[in-house]
C-alpha positions in Angstrom: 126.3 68.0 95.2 125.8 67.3 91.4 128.6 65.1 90.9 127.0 62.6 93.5 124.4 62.4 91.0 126.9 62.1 88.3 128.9 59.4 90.1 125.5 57.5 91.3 124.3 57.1 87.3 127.8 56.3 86.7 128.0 53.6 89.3 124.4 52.1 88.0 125.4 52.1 84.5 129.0 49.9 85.5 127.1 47.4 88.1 124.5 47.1 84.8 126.7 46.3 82.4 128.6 43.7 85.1 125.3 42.0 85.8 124.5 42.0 81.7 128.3 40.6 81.1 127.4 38.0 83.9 123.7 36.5 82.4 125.8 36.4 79.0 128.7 34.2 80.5 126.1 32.7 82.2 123.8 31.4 79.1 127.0 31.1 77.1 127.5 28.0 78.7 131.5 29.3 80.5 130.4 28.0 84.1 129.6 24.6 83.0 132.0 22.1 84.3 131.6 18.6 82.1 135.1 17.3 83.1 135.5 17.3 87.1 132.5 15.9 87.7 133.9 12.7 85.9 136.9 12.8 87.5 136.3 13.4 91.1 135.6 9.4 91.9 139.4 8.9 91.4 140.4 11.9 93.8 141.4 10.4 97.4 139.4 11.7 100.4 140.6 11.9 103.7 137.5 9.8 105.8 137.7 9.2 109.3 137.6 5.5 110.4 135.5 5.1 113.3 136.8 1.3 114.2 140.5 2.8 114.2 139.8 5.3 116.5 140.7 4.7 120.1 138.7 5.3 122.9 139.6 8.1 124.9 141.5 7.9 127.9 139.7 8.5 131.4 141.4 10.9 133.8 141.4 9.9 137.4 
């Protein structure tokens, strides 16, 4: 029954230290993305033309 308690603190102190590594990539600035914003005006996308569509076929 004591090492539950053991591995509990254990587990608290790594998801701690993940969340503290996180808020530090965070405010060092390593999810900001400068470049695809600026770029992604010249990638194609794939629209769907409503006046080339064709009416769909009735069944009799």
């Amino acid at each position: 029954m004591e090492v539950i308690f053991i591995l509990i603190g254990v587990s608290l102190l790594m998801a701690g230290g993940f969340l503290w590594l996180f808020f530090k990539a965070m405010k060092g600035g390593q999810f900001d993305d400068q470049h695809t914003p600026a770029i992604r005006i010249l990638f194609d996308q794939k629209t769907k033309n409503k006046a080339n569509k064709k009416p769909p076929k009735k069944k009799k």
